[in-house]
N, C-alpha and C positions, 0 to 999 in steps of 0.2 A: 849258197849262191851269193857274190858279192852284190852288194848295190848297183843297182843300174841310174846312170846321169837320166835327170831330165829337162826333156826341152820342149822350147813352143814354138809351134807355126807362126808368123807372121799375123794369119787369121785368128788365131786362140790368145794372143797377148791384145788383138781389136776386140775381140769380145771380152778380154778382161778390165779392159779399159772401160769399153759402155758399160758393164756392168756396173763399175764404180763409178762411171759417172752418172748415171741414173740413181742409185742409189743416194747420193750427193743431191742431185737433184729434188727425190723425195724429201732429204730431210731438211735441204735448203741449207744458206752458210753455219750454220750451228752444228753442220751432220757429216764435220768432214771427221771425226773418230768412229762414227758410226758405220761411215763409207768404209775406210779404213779396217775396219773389224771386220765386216762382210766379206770385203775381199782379201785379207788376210785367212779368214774360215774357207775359203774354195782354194787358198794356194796351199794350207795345211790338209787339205783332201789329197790335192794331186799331190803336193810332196809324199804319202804314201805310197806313190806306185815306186821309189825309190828301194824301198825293202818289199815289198808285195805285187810285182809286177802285174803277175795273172790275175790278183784280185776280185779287178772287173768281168764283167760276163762279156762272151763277144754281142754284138749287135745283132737282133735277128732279123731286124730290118732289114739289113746289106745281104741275105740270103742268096734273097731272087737277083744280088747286081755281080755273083761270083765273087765277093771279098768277105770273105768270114774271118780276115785277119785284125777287125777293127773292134776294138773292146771299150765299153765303158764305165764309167762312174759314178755315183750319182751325188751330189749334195742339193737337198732343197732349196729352191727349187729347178737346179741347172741337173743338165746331161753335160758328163765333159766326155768328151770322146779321143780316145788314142791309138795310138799303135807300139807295137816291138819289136826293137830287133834283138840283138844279142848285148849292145851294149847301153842301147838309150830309148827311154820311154818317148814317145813326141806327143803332145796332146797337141791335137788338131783343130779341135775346137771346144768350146764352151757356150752352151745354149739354152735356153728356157725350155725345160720338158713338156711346156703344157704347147707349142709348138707343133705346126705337121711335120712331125721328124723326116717322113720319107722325104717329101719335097723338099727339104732343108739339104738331106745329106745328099742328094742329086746336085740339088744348086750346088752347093761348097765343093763337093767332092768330087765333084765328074763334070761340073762347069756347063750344067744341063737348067734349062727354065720349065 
């Protein structure tokens, strides 16, 4: 199987972002390699679905919502969540797993409060 492209939602590069910027935050101006490492360690996660698409398990969450096409990932302590098609991974988002996932992926995914 060739390599599949990956890409990001709009929403999933905002969440890659706060993450580094919190990160940044914690460790205050002296912590921007630290920042830097962090989110380099979650883009080196999701760069594997480039050769290991299926990797991730679907979500069982998304059960009861009829989409069992949604698969994820995990890196301590995020859920990155994605999808596939034939030719391109998308991650949709990236989120704190300690999180109410169901109400998260309602909000995000279906535009539900």
């Amino acid at each position: 199987m060739p390599k599949l492209r990956v890409e990001y939602t709009e929403q999933a590069r905002l969440d890659l972002r706060q993450i580094f910027e919190r990160r940044l935050a914690q460790r205050g101006p002296e912590g921007w390699d630290g920042a830097r490492a962090h989110l380099a360690e979650i883009l080196s996660t999701i760069d594997g679905l480039a050769d290991f698409p299926e990797r991730g398990p679907r979500l069982s969450e998304m059960a009861d919502f009829g989409n069992a096409g949604l698969r994820q990932l995990s890196h301590p302590l995020y859920r990155i969540v994605y999808f596939l098609d034939e030719e391109v991974a998308t991650v949709a988002m990236v989120a704190d797993g300690r999180r109410d996932f169901v109400t998260l992926l309602q909000r995000r995914l279906f535009g539900r409060t």
